[in-house]
Residue frames as a rotation matrix with the C-alpha (Angstrom) as fourth column:
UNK 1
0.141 0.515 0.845 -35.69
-0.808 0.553 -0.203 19.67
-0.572 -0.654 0.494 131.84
UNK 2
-0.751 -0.468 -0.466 -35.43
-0.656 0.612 0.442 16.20
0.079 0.637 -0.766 131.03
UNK 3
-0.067 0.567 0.821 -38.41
-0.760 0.504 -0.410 13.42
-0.646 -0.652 0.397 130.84
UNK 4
-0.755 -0.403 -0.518 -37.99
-0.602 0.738 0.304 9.78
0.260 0.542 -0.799 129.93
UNK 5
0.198 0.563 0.803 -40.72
-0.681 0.668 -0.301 7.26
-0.706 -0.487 0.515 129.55
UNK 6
-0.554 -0.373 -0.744 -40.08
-0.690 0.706 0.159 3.82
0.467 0.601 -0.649 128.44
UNK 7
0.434 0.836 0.336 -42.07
-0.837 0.512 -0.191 0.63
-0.332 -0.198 0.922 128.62
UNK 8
-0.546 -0.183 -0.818 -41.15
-0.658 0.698 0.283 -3.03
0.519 0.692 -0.501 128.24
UNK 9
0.649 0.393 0.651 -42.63
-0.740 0.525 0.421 -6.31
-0.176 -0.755 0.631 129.65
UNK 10
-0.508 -0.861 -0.003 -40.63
-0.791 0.468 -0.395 -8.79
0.342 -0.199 -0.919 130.74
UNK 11
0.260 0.371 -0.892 -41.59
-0.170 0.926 0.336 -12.90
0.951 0.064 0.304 130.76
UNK 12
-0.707 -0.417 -0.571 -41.81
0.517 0.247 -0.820 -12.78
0.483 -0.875 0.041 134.65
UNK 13
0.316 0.641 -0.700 -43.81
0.924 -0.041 0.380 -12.82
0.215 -0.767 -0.605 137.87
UNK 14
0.682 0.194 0.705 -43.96
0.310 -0.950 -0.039 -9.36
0.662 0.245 -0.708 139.24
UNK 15
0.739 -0.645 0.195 -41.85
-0.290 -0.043 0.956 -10.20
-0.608 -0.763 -0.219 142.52
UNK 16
0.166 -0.902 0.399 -38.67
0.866 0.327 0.378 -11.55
-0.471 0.283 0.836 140.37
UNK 17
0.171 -0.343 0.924 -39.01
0.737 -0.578 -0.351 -8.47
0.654 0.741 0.154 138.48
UNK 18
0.887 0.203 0.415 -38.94
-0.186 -0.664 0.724 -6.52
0.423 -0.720 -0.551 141.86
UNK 19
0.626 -0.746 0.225 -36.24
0.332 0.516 0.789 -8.52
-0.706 -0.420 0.571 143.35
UNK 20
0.014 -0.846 0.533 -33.88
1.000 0.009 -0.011 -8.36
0.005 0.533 0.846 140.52
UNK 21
0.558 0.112 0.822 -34.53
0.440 -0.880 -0.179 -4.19
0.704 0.462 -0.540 140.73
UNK 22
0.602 -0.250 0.759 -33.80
-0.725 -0.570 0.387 -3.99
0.335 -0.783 -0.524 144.43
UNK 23
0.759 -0.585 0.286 -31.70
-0.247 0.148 0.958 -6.76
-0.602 -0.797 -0.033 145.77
UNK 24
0.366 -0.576 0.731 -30.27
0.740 0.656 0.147 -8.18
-0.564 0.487 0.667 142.81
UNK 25
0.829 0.281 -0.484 -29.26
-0.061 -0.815 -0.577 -4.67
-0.556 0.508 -0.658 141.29
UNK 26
0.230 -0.973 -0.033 -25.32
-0.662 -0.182 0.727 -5.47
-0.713 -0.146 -0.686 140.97
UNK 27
-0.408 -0.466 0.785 -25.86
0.220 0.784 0.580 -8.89
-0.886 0.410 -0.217 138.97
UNK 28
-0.200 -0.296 0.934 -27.09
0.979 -0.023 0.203 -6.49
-0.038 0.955 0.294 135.30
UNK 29
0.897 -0.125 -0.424 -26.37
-0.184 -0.978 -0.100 -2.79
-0.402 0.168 -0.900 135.91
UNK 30
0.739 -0.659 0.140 -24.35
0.109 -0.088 -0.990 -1.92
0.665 0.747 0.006 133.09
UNK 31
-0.049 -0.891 -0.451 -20.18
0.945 0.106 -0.311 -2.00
0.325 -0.441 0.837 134.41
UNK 32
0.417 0.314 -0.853 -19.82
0.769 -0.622 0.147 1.31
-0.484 -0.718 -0.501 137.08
UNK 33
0.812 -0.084 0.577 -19.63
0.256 -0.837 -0.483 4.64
0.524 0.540 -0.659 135.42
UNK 34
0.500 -0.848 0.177 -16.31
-0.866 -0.486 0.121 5.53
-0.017 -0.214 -0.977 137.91
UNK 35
-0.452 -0.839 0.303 -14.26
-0.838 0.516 0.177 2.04
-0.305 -0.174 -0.937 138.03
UNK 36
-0.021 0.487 -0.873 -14.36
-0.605 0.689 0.399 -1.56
0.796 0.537 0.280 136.41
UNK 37
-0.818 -0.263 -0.511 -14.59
0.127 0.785 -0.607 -2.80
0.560 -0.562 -0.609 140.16
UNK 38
-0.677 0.587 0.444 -17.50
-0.701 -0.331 -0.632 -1.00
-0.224 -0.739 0.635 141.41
UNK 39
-0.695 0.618 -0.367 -20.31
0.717 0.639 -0.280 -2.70
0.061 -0.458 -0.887 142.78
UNK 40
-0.419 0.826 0.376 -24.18
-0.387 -0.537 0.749 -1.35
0.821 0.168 0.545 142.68
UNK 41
-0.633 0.640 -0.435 -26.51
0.726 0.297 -0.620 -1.29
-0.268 -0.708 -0.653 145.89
UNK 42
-0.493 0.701 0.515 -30.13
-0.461 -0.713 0.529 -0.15
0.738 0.023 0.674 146.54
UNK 43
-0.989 0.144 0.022 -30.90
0.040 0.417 -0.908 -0.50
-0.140 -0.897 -0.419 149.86
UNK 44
-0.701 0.687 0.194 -35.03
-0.030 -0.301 0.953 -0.96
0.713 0.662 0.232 149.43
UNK 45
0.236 0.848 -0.475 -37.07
0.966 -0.259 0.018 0.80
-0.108 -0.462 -0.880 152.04
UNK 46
0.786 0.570 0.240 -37.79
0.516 -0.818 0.254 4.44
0.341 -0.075 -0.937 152.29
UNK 47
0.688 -0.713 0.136 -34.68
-0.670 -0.552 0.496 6.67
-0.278 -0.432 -0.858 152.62
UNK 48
0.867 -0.128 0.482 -32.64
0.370 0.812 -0.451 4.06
-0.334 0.570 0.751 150.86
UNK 49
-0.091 -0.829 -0.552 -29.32
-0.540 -0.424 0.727 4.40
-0.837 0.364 -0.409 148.66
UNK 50
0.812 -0.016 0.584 -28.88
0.497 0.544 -0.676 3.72
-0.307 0.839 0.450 145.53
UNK 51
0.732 -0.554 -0.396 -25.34
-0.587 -0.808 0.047 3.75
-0.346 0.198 -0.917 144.95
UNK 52
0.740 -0.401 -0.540 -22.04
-0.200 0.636 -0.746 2.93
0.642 0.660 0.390 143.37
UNK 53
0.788 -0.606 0.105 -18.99
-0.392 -0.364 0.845 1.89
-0.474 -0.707 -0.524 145.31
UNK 54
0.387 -0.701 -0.600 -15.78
-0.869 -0.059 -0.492 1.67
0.309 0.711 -0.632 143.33
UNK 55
0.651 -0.659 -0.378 -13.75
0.526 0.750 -0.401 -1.14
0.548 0.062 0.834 144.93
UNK 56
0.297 -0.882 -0.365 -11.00
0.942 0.334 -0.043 -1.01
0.159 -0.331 0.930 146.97
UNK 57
0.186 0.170 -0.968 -11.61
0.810 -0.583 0.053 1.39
-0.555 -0.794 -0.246 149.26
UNK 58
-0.832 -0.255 0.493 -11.79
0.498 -0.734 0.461 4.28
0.245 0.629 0.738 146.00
UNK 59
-0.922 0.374 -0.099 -14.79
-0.315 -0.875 -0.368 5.43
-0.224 -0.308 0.924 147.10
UNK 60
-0.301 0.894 0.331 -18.49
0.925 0.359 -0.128 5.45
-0.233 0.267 -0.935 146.16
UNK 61
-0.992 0.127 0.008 -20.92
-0.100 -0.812 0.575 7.85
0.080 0.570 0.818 144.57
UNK 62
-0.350 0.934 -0.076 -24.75
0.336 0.050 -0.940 8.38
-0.874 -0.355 -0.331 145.76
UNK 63
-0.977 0.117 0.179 -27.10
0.139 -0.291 0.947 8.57
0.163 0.949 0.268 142.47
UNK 64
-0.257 0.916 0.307 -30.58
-0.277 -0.374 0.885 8.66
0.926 0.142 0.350 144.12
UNK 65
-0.972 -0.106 0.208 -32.56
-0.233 0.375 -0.897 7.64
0.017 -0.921 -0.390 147.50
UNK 66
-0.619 0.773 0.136 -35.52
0.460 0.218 0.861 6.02
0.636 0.596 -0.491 147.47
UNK 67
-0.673 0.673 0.308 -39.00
-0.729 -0.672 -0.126 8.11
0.122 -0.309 0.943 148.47
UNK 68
0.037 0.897 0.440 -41.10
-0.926 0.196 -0.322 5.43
-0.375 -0.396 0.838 147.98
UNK 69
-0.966 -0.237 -0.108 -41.44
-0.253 0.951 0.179 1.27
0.060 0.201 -0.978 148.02
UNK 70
0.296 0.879 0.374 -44.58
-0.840 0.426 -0.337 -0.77
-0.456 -0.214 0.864 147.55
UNK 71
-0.497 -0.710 0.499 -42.98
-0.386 0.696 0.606 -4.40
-0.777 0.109 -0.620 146.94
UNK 72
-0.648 -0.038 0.761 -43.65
0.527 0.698 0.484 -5.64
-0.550 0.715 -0.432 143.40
UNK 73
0.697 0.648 0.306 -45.76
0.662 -0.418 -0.622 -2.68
-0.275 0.636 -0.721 142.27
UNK 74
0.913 0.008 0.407 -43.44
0.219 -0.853 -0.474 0.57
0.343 0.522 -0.781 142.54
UNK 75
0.078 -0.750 -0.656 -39.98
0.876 -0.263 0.404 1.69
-0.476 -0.606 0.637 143.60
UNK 76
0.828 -0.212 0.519 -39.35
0.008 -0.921 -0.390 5.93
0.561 0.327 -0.761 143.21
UNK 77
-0.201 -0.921 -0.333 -35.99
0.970 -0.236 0.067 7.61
-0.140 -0.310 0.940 143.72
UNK 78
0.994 0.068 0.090 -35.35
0.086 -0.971 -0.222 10.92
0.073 0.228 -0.971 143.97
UNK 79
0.214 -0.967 0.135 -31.38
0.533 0.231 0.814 11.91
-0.818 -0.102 0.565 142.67
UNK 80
0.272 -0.248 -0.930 -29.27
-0.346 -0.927 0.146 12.76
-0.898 0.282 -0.337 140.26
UNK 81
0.915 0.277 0.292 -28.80
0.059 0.625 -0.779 9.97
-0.399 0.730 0.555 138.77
UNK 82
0.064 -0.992 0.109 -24.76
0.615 0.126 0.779 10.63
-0.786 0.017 0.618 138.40
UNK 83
0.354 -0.162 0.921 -25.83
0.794 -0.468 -0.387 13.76
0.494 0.869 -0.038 135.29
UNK 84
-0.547 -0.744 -0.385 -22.97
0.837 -0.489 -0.244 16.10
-0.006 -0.456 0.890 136.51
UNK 85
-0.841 0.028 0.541 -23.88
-0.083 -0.994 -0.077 19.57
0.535 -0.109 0.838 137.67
UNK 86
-0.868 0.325 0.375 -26.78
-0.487 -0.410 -0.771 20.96
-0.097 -0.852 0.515 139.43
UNK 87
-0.400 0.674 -0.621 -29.74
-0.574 0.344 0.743 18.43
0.714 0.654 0.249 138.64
UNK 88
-0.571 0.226 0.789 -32.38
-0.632 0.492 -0.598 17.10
-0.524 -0.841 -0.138 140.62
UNK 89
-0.369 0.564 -0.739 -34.96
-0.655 0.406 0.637 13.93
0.659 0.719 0.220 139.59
UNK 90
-0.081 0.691 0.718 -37.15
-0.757 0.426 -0.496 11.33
-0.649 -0.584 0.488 140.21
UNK 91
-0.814 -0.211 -0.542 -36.91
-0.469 0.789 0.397 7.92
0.344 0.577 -0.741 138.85
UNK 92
-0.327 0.703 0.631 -39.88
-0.857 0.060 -0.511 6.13
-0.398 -0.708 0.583 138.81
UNK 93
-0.911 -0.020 -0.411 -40.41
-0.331 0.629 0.703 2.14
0.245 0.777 -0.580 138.04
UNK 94
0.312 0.809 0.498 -44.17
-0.801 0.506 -0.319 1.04
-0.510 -0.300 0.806 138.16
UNK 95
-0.971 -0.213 -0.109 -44.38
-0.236 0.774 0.587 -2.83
-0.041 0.596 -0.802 137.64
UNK 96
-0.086 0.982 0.168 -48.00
-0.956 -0.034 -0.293 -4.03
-0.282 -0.186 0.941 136.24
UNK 97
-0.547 0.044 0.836 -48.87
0.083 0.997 0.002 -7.76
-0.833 0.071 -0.549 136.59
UNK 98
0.137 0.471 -0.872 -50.38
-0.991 0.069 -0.118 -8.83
0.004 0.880 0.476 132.42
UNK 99
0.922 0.245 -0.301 -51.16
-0.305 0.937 -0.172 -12.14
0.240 0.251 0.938 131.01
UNK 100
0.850 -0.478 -0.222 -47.72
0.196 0.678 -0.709 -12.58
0.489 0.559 0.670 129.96
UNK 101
0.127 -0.897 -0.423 -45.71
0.777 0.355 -0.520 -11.47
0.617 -0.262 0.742 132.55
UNK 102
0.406 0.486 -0.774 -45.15
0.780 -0.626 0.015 -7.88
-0.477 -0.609 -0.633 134.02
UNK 103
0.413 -0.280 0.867 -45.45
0.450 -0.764 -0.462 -4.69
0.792 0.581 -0.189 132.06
UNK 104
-0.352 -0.627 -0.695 -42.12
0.666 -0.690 0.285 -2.14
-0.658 -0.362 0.660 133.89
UNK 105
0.789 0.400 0.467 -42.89
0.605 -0.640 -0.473 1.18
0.110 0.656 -0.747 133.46
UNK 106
-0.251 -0.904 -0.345 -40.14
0.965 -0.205 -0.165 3.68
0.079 -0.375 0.924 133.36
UNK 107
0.666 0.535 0.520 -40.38
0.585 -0.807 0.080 7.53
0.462 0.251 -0.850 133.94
UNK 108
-0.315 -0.903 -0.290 -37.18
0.943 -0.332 0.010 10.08
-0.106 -0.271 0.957 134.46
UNK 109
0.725 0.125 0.677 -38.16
0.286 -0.949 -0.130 13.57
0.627 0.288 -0.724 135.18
UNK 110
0.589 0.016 -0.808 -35.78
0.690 -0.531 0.492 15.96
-0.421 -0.847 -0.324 135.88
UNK 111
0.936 0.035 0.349 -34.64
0.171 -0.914 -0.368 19.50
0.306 0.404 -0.862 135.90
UNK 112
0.359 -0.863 -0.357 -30.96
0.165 -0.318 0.934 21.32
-0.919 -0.394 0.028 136.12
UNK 113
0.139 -0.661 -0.737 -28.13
-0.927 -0.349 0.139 21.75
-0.349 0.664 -0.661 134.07
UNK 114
0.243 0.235 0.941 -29.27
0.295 0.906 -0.303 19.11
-0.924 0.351 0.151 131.24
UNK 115
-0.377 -0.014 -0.926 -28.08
-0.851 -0.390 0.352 19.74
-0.366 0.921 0.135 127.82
UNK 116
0.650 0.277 -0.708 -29.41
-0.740 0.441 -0.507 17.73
0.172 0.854 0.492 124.00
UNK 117
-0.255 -0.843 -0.474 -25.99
-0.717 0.494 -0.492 15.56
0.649 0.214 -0.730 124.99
UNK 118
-0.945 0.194 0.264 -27.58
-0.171 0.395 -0.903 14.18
-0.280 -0.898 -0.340 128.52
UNK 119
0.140 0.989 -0.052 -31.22
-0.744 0.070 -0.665 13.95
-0.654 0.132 0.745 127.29
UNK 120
0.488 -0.009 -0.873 -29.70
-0.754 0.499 -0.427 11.29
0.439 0.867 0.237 124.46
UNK 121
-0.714 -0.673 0.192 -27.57
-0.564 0.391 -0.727 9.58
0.415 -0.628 -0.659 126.93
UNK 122
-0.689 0.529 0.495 -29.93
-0.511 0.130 -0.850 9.12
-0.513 -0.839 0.181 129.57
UNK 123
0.358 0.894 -0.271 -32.79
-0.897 0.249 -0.364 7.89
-0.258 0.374 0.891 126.62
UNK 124
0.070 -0.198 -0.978 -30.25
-0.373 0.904 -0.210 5.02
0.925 0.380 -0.011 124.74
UNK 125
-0.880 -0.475 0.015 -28.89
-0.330 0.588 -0.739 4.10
0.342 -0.655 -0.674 128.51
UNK 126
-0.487 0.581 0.653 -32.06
-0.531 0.396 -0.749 3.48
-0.694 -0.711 0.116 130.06
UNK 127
0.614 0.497 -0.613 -33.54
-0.766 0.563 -0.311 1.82
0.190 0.661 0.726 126.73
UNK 128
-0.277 -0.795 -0.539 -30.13
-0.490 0.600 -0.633 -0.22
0.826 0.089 -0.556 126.65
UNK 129
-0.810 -0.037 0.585 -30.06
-0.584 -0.033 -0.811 -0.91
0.050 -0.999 0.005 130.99
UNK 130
-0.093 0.795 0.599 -33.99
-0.608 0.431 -0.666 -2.25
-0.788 -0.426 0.444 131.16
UNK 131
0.743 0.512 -0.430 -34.17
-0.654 0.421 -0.629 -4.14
-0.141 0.749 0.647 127.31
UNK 132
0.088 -0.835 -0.543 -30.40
-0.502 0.433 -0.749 -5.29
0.861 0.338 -0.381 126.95
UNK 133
-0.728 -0.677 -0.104 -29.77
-0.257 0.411 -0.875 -6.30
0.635 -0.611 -0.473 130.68
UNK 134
-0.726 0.311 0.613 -32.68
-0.410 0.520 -0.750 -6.46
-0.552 -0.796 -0.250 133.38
UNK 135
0.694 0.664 -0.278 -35.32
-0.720 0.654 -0.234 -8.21
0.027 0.362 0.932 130.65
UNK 136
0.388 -0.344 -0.855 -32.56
-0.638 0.569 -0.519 -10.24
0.665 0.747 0.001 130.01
UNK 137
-0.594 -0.631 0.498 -31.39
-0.596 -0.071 -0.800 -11.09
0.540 -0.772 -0.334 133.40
UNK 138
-0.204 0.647 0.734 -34.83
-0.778 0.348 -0.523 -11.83
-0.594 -0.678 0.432 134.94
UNK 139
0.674 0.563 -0.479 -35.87
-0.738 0.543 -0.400 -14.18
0.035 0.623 0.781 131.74
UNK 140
-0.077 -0.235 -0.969 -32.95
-0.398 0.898 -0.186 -15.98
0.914 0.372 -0.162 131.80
UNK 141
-0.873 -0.033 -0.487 -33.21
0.353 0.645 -0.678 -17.06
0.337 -0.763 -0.551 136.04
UNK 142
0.032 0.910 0.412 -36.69
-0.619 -0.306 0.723 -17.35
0.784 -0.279 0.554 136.49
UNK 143
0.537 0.272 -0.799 -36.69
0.568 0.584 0.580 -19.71
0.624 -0.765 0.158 139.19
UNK 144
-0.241 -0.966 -0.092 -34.49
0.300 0.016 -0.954 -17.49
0.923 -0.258 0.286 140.70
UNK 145
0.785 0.587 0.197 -34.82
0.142 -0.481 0.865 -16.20
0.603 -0.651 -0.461 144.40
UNK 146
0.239 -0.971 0.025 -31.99
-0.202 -0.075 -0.977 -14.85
0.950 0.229 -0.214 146.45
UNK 147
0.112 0.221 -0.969 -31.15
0.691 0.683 0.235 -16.03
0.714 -0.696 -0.076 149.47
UNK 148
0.701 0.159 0.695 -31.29
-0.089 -0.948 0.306 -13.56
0.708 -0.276 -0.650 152.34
């Protein structure tokens, strides 16, 4: 089994930190794990995708689907998350509204054919993924909002 929690807050209204999770996923998920052209969606209602799609018509790769949305508080997946072999999980981001902004929780459980090599992955990438790119993303375009 594998379980990740991680915690950061991020200088930002809870909806920008929502937004930038679900529509804006493509503009700071790390570069795609099968091609330097893929592209990242998460489609955000119930039964969702969250996937890559390489580019130019190579293909795509499903990594979770979402189970559950409550805009600006929670978004759960349930996947694999792209750790090879038999492996199911649950990704779960709670966002709480604080003085300074909004505290992201993270939580990865899941179970399969995880070795010590995937449990270290999976801990720097998501530390890296939510501290290196979406804190850094949402702080730097707060005013953002995307246009539908």
């Amino acid at each position: 089994t594998m379980h990740i929690e991680q915690e950061l807050v991020i200088t930002a209204e809870p909806q920008q930190v929502f937004e930038a999770l679900t529509t804006s996923i493509d503009a700071w998920w790390m570069q795609g794990f099968e091609s330097p052209h893929s592209t990242f969606h998460l489609e955000p209602v119930a039964g969702g995708r969250f996937y890559e799609d390489f580019g130019q018509g190579r293909g795509s790769a499903l990594y979770a689907t979402v189970t559950y949305l409550e805009p600006n508080k929670k978004l759960r997946m349930t996947g694999s998350m792209g750790i090879r072999g038999p492996v199911m999980g649950t990704i779960t981001f709670d966002l709480i509204p604080e003085r300074s902004g909004t505290r992201l929780k993270l939580s990865h459980r899941a179970m399969g054919a995880i070795d010590d090599d995937d449990r270290k992955t999976y801990m720097r990438g998501w530390q890296e993924l939510l501290e290196e790119h979406l804190k850094l993303f949402v702080e730097q375009h707060q005013g953002y909002r995307e246009v539908q």
